[in-house]
Kinemage of the C-alpha trace (Angstrom):
@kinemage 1
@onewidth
@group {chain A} dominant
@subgroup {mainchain}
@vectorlist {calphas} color= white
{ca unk a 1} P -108.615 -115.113 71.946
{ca unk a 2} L -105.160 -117.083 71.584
{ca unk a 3} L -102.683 -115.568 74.071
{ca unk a 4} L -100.489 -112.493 73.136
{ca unk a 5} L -96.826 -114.240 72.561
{ca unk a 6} L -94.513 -111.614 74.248
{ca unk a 7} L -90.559 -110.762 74.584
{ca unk a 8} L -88.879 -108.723 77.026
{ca unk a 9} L -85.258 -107.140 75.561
{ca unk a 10} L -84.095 -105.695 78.479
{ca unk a 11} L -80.353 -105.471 80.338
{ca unk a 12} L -81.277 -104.489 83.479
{ca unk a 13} L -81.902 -107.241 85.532
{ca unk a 14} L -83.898 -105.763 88.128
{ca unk a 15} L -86.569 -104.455 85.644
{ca unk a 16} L -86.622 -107.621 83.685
{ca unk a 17} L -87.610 -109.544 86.584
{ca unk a 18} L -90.320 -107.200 87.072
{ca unk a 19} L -91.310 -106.840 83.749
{ca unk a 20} L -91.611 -111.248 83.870
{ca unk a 21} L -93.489 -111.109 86.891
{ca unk a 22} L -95.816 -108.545 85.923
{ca unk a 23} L -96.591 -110.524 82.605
{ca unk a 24} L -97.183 -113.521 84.584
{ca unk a 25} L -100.061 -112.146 86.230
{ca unk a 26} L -101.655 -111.650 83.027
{ca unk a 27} L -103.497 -114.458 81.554
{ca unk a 28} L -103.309 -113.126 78.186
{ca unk a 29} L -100.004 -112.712 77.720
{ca unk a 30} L -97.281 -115.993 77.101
{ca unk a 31} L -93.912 -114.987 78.013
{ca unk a 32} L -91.948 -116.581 74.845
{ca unk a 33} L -88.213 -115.158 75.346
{ca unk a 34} L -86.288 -112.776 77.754
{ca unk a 35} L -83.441 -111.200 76.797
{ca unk a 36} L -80.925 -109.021 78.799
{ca unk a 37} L -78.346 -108.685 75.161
{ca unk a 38} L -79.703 -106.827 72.009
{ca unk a 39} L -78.113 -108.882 69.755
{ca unk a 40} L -79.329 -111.896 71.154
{ca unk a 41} L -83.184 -110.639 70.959
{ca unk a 42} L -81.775 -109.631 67.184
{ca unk a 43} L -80.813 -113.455 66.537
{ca unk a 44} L -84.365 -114.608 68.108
{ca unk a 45} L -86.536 -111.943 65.915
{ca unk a 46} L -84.437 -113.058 62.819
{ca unk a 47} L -86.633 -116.263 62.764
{ca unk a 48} L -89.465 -115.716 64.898
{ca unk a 49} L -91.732 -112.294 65.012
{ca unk a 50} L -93.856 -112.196 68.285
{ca unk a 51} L -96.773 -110.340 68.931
{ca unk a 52} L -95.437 -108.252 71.949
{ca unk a 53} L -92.293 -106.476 72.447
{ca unk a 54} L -91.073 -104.689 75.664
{ca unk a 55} L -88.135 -103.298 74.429
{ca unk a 56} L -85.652 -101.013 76.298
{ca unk a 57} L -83.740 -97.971 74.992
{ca unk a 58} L -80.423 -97.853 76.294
{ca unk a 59} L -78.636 -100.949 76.286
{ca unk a 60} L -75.006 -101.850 74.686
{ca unk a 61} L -74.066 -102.841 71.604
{ca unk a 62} L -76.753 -101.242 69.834
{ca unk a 63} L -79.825 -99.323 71.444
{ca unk a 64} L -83.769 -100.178 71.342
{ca unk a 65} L -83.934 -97.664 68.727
{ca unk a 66} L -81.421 -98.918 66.777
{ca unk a 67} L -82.716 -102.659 67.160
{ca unk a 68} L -86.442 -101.593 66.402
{ca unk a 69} L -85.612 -99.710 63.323
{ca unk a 70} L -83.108 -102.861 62.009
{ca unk a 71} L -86.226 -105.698 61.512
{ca unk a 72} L -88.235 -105.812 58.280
{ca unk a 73} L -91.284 -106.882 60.452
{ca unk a 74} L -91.677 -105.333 63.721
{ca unk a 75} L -93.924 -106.370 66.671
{ca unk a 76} L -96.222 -104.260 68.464
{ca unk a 77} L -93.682 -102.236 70.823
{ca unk a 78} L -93.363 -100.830 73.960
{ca unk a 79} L -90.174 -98.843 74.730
{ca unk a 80} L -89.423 -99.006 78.462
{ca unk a 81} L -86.682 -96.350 79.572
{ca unk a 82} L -85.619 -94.076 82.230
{ca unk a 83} L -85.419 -90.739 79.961
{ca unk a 84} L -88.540 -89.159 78.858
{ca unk a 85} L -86.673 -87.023 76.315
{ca unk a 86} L -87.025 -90.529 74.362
{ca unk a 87} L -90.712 -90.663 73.323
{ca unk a 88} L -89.784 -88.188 70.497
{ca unk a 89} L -87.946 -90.963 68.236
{ca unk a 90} L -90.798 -93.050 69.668
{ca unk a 91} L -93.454 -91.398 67.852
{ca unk a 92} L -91.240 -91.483 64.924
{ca unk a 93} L -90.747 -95.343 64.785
{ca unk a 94} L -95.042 -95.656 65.257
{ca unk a 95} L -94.221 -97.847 68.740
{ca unk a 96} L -97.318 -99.109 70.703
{ca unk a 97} L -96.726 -97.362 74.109
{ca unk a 98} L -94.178 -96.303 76.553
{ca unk a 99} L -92.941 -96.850 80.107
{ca unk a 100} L -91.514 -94.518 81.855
{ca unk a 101} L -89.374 -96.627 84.857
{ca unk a 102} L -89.655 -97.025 87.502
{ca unk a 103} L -92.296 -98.947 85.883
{ca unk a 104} L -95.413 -99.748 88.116
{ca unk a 105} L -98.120 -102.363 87.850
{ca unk a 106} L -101.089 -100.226 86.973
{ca unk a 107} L -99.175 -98.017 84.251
{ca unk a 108} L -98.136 -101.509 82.681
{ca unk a 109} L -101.902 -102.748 83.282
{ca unk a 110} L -102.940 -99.816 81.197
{ca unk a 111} L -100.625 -100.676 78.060
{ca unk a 112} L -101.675 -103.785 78.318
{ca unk a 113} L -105.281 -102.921 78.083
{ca unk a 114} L -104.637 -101.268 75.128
{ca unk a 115} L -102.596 -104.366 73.883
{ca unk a 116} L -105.501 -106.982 74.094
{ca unk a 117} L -107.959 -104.324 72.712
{ca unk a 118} L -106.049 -103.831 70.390
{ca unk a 119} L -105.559 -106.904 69.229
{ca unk a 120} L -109.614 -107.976 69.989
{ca unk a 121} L -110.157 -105.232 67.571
{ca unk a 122} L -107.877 -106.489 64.812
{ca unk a 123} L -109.099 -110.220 65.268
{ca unk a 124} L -112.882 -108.851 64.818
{ca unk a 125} L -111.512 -106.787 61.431
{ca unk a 126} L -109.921 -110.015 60.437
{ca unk a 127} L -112.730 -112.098 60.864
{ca unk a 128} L -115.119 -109.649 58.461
{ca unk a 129} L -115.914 -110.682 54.940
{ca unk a 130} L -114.002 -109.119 52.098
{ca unk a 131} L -113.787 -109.744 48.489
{ca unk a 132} L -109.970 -108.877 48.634
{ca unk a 133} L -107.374 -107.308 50.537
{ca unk a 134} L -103.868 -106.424 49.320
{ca unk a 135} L -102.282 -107.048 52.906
{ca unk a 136} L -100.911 -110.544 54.152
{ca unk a 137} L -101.567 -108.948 57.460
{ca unk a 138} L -103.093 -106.027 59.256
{ca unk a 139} L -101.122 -102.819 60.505
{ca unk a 140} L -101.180 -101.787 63.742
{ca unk a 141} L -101.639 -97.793 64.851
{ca unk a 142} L -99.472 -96.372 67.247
{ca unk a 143} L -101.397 -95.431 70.471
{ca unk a 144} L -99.083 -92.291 70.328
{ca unk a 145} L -100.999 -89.011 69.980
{ca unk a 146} L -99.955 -85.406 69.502
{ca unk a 147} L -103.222 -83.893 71.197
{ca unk a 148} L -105.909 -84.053 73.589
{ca unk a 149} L -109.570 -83.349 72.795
{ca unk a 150} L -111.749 -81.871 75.381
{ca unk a 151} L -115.315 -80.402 74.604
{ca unk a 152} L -115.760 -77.249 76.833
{ca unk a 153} L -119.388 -74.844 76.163
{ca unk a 154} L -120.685 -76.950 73.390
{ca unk a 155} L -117.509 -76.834 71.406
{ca unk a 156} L -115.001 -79.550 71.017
{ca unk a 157} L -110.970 -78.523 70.647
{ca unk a 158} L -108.187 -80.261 69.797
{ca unk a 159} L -105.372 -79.192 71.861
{ca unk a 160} L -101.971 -79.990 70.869
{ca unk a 161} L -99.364 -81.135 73.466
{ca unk a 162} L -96.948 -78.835 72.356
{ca unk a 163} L -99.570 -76.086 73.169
{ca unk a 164} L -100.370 -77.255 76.573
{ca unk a 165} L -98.604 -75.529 79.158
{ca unk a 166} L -100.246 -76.416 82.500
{ca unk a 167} L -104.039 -77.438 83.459
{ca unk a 168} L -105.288 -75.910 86.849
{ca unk a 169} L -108.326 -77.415 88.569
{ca unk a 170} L -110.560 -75.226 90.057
{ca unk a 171} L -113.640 -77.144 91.713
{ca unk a 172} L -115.598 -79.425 88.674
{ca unk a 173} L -113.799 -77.420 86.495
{ca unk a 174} L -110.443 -78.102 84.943
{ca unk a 175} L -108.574 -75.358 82.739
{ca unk a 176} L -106.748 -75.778 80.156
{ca unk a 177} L -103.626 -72.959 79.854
{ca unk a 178} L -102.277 -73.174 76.336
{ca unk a 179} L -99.857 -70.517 74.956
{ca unk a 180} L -102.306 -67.887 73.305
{ca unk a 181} L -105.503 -69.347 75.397
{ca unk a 182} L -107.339 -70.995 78.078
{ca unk a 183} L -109.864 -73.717 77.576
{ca unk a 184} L -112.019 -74.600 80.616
{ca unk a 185} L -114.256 -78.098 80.959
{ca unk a 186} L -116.163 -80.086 83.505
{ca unk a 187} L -113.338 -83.139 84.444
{ca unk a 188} L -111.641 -84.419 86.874
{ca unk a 189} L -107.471 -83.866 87.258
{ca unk a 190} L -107.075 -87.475 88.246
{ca unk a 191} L -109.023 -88.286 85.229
{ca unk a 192} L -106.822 -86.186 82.879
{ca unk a 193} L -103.570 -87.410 84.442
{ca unk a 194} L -104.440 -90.844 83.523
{ca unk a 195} L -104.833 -89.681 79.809
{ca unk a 196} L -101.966 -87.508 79.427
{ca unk a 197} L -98.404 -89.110 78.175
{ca unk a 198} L -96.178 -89.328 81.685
{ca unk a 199} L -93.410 -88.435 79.952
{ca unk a 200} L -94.415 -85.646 78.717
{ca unk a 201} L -96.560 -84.448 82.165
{ca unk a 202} L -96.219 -84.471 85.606
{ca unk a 203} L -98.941 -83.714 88.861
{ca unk a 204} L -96.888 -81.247 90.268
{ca unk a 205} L -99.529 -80.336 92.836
{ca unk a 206} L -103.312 -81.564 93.773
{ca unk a 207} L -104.176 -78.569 91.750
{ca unk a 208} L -102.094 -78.448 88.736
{ca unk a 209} L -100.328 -80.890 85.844
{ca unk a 210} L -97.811 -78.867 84.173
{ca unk a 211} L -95.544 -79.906 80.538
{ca unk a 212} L -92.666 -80.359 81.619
{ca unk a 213} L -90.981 -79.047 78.910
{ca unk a 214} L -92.608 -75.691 79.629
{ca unk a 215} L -90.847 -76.547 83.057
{ca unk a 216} L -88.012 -73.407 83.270
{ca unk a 217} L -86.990 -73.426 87.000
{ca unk a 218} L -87.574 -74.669 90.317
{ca unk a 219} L -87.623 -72.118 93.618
{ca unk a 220} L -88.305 -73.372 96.597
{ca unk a 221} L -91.928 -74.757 96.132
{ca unk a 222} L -92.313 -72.605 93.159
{ca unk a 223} L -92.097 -73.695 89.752
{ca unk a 224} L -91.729 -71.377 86.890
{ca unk a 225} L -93.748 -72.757 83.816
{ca unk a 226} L -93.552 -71.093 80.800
{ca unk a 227} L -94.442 -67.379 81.941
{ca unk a 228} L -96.091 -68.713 85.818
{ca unk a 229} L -96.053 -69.681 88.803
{ca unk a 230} L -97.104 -72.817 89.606
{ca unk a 231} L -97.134 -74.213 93.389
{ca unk a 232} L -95.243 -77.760 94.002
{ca unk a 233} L -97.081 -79.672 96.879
{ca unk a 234} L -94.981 -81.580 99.608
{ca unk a 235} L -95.991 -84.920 98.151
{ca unk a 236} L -95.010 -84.105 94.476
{ca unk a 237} L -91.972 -82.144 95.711
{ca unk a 238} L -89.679 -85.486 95.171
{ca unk a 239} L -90.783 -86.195 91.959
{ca unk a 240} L -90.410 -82.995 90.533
{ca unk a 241} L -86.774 -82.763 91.488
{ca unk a 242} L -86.054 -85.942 89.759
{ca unk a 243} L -86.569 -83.630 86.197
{ca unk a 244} L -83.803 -82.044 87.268
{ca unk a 245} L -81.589 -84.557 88.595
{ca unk a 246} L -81.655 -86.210 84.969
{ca unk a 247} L -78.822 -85.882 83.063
């Protein structure tokens, strides 16, 4: 597999740097510009389209958003930002992934999972006989999805995200609390938090993983999501407050 030819557009120096190093410890991935000014990554992509984009949101000039949605021919992207409220306009543009920062290594790892298996998949596709094909290229699908499916008592459900209030584990079981239901399965609530979006969830307690947009108040170590009460252990306590310390 050639390597994955890669860009960071990103102002903050701090997170570039990590963003660098992190790719340099992936031998699939060639580093092929950095760039902490939009309009400079605009002048680069105007003559050269790379397979890879880490692209953040807020910058000046002209945002991420505004960048991404300006080029004819878009990489595979992955917005990097600070504000989860962002992934909405993200599903809209059909971007790869998204990191929430602080980024760390194994949340990056997974993305980039998805990258080269991705791009495996699309070299195997390529490689398949065809008597014609209307495309100079292929299209890539955006990793994004609106739902989770579970299969619970011989049954499989989709369960939308906007549904999805909180999950609760209770032993080998986890339960699914939706607004009009509850949906219970064998997993794991390590398992789950791996495969639900971070920006749109948060392990609020070794028991429970709660929307945070259902998220209406903090009391003490109680939070009130959607019409309960769900407890905030002393280890997610920090995290929890950072919701709402955003701006």
């Amino acid at each position: 597999m050639e390597k994955i030819r890669t860009i960071v557009v990103e102002d903050e120096r701090m997170v570039r740097q990590l963003l660098i190093e992190y790719i340099s410890k992936i031998p699939q991935l060639e580093l092929v510009g950095e760039f902490n000014n939009p309009l400079e990554a605009l002048n680069f992509l105007s003559t050269d389209t790379p397979d890879l984009m880490f692209l953040d949101i807020q910058m000046p000039d002209i945002t991420g958003i505004e960048l991404l949605e300006s080029l004819p021919q878009k990489p595979l992207t992955v917005f990097t930002t600070a504000y989860s409220e962002h992934a909405l306009k993200g599903y809209e543009l059909g971007v790869f992934d998204y990191l929430l920062k602080p980024i760390v290594f194994t949340r990056f790892l997974q993305t980039i999972n998805k990258v080269i298996k991705y791009y495996q998949e699309a070299k195997d596709v390529a490689s398949m006989p065809h008597e014609e094909s209307s495309d100079t290229g292929y299209k890539y699908v955006s990793t994004y999805t609106e739902y989770i499916s579970v299969k619970a008592n011989h049954h499989y459900y989709k369960i939308n995200y906007s549904d999805l209030v909180y999950l609760e584990s209770q032993r080998e079981y986890v339960i699914f609390h939706t607004h009009d239901d509850e949906i219970s399965c064998i997993s794991s609530l390590k398992k789950l938090e791996m495969e639900l979006p971070e920006e749109q969830f948060i392990r609020v307690h070794k028991s429970f993983i709660v929307s945070i947009k259902q998220i209406k108040s903090l009391y003490g170590n109680e939070l009130t999501v959607g019409q309960s009460k769900i407890p905030v252990g002393l280890s997610y306590r920090n995290k929890v407050l950072e919701i709402f310390e955003k701006k």
